[in-house]
Residue frames as a rotation matrix with the C-alpha (Angstrom) as fourth column:
UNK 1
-0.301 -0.403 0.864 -1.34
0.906 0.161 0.391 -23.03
-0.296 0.901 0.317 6.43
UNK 2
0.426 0.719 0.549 -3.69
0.767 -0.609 0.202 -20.07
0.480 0.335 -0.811 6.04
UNK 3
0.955 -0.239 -0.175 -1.16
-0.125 -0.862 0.492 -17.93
-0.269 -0.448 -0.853 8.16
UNK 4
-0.098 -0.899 0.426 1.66
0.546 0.310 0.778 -18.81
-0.832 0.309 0.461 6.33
UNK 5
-0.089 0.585 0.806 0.02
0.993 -0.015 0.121 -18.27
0.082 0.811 -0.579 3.23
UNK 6
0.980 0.196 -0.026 -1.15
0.198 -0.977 0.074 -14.33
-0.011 -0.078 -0.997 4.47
UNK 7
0.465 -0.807 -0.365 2.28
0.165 -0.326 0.931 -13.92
-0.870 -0.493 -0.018 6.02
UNK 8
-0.544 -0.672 0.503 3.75
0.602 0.106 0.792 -14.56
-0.585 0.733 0.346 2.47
UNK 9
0.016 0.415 0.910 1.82
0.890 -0.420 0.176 -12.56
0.455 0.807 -0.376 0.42
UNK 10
0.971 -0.061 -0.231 2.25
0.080 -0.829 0.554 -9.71
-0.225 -0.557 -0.800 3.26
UNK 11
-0.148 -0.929 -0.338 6.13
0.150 -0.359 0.921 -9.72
-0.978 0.086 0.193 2.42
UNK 12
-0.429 -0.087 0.899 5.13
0.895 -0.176 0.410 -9.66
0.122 0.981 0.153 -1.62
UNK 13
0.754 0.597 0.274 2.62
0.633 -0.772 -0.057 -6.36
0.177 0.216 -0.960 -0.61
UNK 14
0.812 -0.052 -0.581 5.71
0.256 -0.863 0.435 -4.82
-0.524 -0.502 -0.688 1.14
UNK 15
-0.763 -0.483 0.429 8.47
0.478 0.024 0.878 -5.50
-0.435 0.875 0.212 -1.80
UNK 16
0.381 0.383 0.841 5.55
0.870 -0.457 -0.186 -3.92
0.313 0.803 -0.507 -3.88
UNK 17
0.938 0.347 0.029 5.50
0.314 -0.879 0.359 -0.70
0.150 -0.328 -0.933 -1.80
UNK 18
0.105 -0.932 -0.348 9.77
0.047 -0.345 0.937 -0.80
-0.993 -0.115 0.007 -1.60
UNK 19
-0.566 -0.367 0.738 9.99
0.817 -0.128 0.563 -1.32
-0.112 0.921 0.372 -5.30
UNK 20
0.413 0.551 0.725 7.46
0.746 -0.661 0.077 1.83
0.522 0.509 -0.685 -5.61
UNK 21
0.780 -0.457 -0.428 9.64
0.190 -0.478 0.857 3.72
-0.596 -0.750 -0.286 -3.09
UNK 22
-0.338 -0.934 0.117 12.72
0.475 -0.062 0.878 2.97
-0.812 0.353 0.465 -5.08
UNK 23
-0.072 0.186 0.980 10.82
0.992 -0.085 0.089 4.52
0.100 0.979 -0.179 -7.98
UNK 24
0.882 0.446 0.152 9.96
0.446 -0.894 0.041 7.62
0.155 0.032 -0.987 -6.60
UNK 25
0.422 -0.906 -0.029 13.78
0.422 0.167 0.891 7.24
-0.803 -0.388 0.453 -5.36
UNK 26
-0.186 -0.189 0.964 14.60
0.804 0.535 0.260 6.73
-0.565 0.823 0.053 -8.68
UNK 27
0.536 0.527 0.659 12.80
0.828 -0.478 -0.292 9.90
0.161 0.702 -0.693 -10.11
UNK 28
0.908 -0.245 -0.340 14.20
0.140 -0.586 0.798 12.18
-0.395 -0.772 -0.498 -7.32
UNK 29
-0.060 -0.993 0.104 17.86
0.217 0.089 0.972 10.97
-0.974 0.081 0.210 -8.52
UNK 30
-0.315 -0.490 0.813 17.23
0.864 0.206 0.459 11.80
-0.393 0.847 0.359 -12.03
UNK 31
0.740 0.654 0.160 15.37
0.496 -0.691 0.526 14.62
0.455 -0.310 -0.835 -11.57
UNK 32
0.587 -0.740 -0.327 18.28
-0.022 -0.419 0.908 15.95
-0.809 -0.526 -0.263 -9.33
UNK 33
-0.122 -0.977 0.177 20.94
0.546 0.083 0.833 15.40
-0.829 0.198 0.524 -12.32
UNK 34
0.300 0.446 0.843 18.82
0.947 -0.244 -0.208 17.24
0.113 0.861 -0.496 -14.63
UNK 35
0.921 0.292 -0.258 18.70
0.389 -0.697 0.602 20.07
-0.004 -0.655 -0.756 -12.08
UNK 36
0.467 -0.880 -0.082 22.50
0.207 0.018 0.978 19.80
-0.860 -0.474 0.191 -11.69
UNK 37
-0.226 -0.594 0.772 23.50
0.964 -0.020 0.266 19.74
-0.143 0.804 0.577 -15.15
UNK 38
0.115 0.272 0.956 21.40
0.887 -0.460 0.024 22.37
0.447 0.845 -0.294 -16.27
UNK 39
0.934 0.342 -0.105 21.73
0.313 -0.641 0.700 24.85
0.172 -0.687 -0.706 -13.04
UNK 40
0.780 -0.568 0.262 25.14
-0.321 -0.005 0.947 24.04
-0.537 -0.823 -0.186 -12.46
UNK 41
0.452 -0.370 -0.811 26.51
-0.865 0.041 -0.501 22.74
0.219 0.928 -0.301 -15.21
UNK 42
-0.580 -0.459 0.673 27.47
-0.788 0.524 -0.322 19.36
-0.205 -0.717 -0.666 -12.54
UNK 43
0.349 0.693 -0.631 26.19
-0.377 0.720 0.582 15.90
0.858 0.035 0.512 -12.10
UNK 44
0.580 0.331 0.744 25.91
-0.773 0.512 0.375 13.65
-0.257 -0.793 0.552 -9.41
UNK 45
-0.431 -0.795 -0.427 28.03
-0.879 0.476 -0.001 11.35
0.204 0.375 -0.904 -11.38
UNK 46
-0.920 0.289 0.266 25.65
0.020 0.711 -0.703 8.07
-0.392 -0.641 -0.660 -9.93
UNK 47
-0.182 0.980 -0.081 22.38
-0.662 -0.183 -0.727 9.07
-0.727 -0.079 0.682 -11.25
UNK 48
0.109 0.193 -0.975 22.94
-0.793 0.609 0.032 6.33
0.600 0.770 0.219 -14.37
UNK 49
-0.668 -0.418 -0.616 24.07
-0.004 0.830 -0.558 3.65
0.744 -0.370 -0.556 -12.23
UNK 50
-0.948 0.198 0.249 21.97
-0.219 0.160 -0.962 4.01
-0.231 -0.967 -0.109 -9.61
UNK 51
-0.158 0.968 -0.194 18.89
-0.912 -0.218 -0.346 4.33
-0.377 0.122 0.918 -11.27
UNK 52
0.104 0.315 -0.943 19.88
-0.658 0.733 0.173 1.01
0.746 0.602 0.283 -13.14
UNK 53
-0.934 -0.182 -0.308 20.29
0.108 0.677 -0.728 -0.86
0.341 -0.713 -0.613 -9.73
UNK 54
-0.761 0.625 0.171 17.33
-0.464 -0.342 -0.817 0.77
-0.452 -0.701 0.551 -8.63
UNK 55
-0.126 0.606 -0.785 15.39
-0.965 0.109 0.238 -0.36
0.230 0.788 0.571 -12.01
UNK 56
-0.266 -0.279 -0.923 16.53
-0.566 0.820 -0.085 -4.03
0.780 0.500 -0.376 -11.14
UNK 57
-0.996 -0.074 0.041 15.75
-0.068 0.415 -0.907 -4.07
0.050 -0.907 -0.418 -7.70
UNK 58
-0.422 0.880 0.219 12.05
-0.738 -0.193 -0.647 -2.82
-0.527 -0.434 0.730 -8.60
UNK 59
-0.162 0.305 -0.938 11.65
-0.525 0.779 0.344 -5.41
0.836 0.548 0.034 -11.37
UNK 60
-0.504 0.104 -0.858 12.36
0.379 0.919 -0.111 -8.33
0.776 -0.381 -0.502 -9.00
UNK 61
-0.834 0.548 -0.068 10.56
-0.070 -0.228 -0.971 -6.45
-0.547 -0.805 0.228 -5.69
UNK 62
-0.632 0.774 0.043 7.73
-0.585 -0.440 -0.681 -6.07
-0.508 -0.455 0.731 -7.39
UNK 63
-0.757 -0.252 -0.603 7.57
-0.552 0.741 0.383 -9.36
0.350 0.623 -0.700 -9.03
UNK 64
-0.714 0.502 -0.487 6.10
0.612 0.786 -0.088 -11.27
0.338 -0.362 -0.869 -6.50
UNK 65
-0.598 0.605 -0.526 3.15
-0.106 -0.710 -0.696 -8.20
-0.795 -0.360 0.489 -5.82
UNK 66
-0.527 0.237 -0.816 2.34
-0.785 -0.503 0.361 -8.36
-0.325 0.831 0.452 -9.09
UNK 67
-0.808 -0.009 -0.589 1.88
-0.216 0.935 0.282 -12.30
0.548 0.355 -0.757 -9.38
UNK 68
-0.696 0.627 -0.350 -0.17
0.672 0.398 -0.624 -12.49
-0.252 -0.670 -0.699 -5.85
UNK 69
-0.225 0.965 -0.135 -2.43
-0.046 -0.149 -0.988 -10.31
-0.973 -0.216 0.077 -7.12
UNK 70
-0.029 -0.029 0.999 -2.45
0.552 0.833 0.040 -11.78
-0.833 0.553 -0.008 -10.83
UNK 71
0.605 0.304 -0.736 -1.58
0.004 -0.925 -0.379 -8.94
-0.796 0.227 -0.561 -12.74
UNK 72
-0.400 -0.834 -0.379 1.39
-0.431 -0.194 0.881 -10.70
-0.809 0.516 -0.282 -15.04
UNK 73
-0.084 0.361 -0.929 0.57
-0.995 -0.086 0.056 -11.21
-0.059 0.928 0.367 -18.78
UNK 74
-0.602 -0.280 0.748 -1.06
-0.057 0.949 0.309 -14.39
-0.797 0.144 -0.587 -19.42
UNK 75
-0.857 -0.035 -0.514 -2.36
-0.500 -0.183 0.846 -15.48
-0.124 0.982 0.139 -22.34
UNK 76
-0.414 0.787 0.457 -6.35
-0.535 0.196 -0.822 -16.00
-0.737 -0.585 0.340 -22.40
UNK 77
-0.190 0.523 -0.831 -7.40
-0.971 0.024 0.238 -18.07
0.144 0.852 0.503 -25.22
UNK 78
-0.611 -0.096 -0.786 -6.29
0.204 0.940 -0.273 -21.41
0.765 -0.327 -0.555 -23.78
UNK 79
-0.921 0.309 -0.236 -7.67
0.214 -0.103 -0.971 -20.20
-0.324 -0.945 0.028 -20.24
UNK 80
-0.615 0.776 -0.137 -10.76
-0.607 -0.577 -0.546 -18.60
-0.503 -0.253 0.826 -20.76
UNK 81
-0.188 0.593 -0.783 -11.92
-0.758 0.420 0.499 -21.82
0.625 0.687 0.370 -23.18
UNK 82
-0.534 -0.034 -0.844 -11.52
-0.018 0.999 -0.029 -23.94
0.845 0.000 -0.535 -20.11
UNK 83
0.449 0.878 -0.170 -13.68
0.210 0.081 0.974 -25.41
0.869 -0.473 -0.148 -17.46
UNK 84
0.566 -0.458 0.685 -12.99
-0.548 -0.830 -0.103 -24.01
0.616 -0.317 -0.721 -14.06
UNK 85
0.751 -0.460 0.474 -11.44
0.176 0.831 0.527 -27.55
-0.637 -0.312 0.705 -12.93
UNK 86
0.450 -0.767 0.457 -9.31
0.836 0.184 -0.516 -27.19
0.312 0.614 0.725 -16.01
UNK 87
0.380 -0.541 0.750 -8.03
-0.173 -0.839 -0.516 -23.32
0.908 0.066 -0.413 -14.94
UNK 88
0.771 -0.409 0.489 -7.18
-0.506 0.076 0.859 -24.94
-0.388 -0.910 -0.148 -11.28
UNK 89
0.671 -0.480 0.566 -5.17
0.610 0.790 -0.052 -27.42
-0.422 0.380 0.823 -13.04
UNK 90
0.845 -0.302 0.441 -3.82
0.324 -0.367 -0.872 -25.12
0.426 0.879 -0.213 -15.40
UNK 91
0.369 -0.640 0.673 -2.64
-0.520 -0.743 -0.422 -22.33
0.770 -0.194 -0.607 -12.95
UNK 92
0.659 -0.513 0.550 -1.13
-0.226 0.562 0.796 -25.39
-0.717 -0.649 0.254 -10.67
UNK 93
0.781 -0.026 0.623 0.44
0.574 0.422 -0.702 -26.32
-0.245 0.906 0.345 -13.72
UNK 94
0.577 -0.307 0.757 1.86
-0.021 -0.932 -0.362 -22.39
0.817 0.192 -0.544 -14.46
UNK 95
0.858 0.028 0.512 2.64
-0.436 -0.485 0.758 -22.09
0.270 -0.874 -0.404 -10.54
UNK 96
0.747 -0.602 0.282 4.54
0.210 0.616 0.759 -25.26
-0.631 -0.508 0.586 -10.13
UNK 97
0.288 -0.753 0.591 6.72
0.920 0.046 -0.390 -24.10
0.266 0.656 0.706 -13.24
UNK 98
0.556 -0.251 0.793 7.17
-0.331 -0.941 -0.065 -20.47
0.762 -0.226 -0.606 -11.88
UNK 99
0.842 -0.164 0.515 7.93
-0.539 -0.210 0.815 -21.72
-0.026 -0.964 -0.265 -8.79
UNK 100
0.510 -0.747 0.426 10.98
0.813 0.580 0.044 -24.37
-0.280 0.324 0.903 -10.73
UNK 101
-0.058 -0.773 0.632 12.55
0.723 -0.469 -0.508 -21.12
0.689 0.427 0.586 -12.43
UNK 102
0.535 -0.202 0.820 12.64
-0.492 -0.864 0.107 -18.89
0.687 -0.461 -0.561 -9.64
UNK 103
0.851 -0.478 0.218 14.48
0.016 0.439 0.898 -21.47
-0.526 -0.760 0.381 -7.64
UNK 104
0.410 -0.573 0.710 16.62
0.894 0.096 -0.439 -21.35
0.183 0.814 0.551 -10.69
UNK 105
0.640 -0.058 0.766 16.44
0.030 -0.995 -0.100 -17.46
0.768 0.087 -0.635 -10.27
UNK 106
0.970 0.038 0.240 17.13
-0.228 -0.204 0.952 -17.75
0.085 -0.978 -0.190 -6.60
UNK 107
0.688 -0.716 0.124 19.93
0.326 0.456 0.828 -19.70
-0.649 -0.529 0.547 -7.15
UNK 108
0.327 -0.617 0.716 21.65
0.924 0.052 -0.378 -18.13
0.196 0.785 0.587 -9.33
UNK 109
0.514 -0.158 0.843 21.34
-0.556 -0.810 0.187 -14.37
0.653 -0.565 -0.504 -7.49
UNK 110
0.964 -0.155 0.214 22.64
-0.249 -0.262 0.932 -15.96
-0.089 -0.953 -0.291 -4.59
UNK 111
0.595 -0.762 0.255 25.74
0.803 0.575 -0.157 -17.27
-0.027 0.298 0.954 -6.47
UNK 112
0.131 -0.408 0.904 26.47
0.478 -0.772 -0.418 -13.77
0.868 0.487 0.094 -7.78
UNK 113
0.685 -0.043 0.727 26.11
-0.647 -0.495 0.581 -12.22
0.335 -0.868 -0.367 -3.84
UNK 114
0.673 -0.696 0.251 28.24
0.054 0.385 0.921 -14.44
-0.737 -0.607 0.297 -2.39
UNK 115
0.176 -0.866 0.469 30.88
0.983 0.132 -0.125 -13.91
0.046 0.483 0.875 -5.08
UNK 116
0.017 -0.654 0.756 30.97
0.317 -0.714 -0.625 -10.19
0.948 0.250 0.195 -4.54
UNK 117
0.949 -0.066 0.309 30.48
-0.281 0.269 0.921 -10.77
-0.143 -0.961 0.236 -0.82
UNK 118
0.941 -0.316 0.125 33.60
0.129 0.671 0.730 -12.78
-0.314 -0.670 0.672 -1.38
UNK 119
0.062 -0.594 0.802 35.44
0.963 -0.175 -0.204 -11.13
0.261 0.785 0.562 -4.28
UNK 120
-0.035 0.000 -0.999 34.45
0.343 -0.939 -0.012 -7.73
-0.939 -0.343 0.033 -3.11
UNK 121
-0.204 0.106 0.973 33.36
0.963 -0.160 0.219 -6.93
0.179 0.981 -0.069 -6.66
UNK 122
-0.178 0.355 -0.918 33.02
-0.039 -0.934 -0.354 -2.87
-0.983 -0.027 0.180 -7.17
UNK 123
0.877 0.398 0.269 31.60
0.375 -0.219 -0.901 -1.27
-0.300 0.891 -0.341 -10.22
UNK 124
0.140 -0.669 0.730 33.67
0.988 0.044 -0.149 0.09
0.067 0.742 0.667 -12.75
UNK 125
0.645 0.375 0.666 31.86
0.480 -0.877 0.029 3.54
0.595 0.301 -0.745 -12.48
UNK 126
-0.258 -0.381 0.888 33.22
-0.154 -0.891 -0.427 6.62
0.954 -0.247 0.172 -10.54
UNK 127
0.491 0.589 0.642 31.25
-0.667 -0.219 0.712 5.40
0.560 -0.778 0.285 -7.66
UNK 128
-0.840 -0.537 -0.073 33.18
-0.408 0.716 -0.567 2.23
0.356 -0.447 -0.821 -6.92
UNK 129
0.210 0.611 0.763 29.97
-0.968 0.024 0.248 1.13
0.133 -0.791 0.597 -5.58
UNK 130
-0.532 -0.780 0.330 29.94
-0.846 0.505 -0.171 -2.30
-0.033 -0.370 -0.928 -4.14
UNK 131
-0.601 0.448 -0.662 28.42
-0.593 0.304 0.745 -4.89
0.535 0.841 0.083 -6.21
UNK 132
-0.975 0.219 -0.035 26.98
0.171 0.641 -0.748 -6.88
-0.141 -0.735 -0.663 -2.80
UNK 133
-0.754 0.544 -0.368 24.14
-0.166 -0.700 -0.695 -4.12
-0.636 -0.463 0.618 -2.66
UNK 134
-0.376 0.761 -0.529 22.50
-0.927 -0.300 0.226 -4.20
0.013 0.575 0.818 -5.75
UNK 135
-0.477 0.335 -0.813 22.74
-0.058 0.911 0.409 -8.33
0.877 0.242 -0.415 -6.06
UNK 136
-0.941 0.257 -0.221 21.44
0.307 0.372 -0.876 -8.31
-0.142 -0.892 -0.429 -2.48
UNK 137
-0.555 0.821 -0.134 18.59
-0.285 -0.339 -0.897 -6.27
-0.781 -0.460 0.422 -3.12
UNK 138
-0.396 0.184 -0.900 17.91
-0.831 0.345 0.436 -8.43
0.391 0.920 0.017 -6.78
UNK 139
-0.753 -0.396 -0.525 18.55
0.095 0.725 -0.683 -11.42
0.651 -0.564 -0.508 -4.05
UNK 140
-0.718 0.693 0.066 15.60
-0.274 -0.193 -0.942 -10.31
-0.640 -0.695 0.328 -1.68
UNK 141
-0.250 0.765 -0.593 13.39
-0.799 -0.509 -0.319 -9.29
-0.546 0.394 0.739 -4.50
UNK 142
-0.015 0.437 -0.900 13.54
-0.690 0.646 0.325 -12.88
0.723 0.626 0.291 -6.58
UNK 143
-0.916 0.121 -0.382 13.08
0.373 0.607 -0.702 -14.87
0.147 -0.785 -0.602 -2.85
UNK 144
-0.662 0.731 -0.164 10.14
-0.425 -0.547 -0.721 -12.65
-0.617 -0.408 0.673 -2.85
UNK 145
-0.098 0.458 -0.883 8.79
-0.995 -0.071 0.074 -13.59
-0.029 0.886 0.463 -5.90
UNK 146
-0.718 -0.242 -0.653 9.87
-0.119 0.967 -0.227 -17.91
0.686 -0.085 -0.723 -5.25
UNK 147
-0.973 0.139 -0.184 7.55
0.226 0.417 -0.881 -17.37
-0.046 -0.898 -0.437 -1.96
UNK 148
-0.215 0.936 -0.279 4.70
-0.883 -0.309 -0.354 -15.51
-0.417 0.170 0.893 -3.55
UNK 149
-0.442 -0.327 -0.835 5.25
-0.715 0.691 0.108 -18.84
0.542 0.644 -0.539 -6.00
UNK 150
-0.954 -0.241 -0.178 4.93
-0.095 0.806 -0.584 -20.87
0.284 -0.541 -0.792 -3.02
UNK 151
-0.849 0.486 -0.210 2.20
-0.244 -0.711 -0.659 -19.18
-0.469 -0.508 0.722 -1.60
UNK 152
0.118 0.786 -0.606 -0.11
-0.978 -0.014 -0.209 -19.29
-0.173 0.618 0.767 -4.54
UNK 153
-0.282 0.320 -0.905 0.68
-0.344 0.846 0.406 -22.74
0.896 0.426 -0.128 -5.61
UNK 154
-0.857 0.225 -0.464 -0.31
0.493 0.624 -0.606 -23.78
0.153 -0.748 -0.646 -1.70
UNK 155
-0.430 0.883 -0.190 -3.46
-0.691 -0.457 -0.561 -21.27
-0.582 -0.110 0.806 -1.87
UNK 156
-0.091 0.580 -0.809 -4.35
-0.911 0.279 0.303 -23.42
0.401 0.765 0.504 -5.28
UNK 157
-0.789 -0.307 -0.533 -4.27
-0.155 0.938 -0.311 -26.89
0.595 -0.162 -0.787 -3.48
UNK 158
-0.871 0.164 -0.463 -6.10
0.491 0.314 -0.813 -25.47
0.012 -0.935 -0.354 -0.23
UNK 159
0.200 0.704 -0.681 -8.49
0.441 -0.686 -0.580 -22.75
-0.875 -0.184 -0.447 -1.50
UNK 160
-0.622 -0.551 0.556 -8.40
0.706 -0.087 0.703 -22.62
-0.339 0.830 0.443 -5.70
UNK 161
0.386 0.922 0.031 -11.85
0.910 -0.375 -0.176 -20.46
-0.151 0.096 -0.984 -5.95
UNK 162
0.889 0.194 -0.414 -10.12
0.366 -0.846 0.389 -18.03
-0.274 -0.497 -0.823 -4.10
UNK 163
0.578 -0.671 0.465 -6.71
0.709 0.131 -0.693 -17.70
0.404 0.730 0.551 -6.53
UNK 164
-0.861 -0.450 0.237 -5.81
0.428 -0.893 -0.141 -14.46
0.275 -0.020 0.961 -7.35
UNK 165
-0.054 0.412 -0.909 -6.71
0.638 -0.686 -0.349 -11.81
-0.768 -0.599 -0.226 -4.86
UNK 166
0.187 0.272 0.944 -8.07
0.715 -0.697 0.059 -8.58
0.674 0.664 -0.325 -6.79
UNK 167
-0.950 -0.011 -0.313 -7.12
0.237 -0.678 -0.696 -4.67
-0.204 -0.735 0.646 -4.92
C-alpha cells in the first residue's frame, strides 16, 4: 500500500512541475506577443487562447500537488478546536468528499474528450486548434488530482499522523 501511495503522490509532484512548466510556457507566449505587437506591429494570433488552455491545464495539474502537500484553503476554526482523533475523522470526512467530486470531475472531462475525440471539435479562433488537446490535458490533470484524493484518503486510514507531507 505504501508504494502505491508514494507512486501516487510522485505523479501529483510531476503534474506540479508540468503545470509550472506550462507557466513559464505561458509567460514566454505572452511575453512574445508583447514583443511582436510592439516591435512589429504583429501577433502570434494564439497567445490568448493558448495561454487560456494553458491556465486550465495548470489549475487542474497542479491540483493534486497542492492537496498532497496540504496547501488548499481550509478553514481553521472548526479544525484547530478539535482533538487530533477528531482532525483524522474530519480530513477522512473532507477526503472522502473530494475524492466523490472529482470522480464527478473526472467524469465529466472525460465526456467532453471523447466528444471532441469524436466530433472533432476545433476552436472558433484563427488557430482552429483541436479541442481534444486542451480537454486531454484538463483530463490528465483532474485524474491527477482523484488519485492524490485516493492517495491521501488511503494514507489517512494507514498512517493519519503522517497526513499532509510539508516541502
Amino acid at each position: 500500500m505504501s508504494t502505491l501511495i508514494k507512486g501516487l503522490e510522485a505523479l501529483a509532484t510531476l503534474m506540479g512541475w508540468v503545470a509550472g512548466a506550462l507557466l513559464v510556457l505561458t509567460t514566454a507566449l505572452i511575453f512574445a506577443e508583447i514583443s511582436l505587437r510592439l516591435l512589429f506591429g504583429r501577433s502570434t494570433l494564439v497567445a490568448q487562447e493558448y495561454s487560456g488552455y494553458f491556465l486550465a491545464a495548470m489549475i487542474y495539474g497542479a491540483a493534486g500537488y497542492t492537496l498532497a502537500h496540504g496547501e488548499h484553503i481550509r478553514v481553521g476554526i472548526l479544525y484547530e478546536r478539535l482533538s487530533p482523533r477528531g482532525r483524522i475523522w474530519l480530513d477522512r470526512l473532507a477526503l472522502a468528499l473530494g475524492l466523490f467530486f472529482s470522480v464527478l470531475l473526472v467524469i465529466a472531462f472525460t465526456e467532453l474528450f471523447l466528444d471532441a475525440l469524436h466530433y472533432h471539435t476545433r476552436s472558433f479562433t484563427p488557430a482552429r486548434t483541436p479541442m481534444v488537446y486542451p480537454y486531454g490535458l484538463v483530463l490528465v490533470g483532474s485524474v491527477t488530482l482523484l488519485l492524490e484524493f485516493l492517495a491521501l484518503f488511503l494514507k489517512s486510514l494507514f498512517d493519519p499522523e503522517h497526513l499532509w507531507r510539508r516541502p
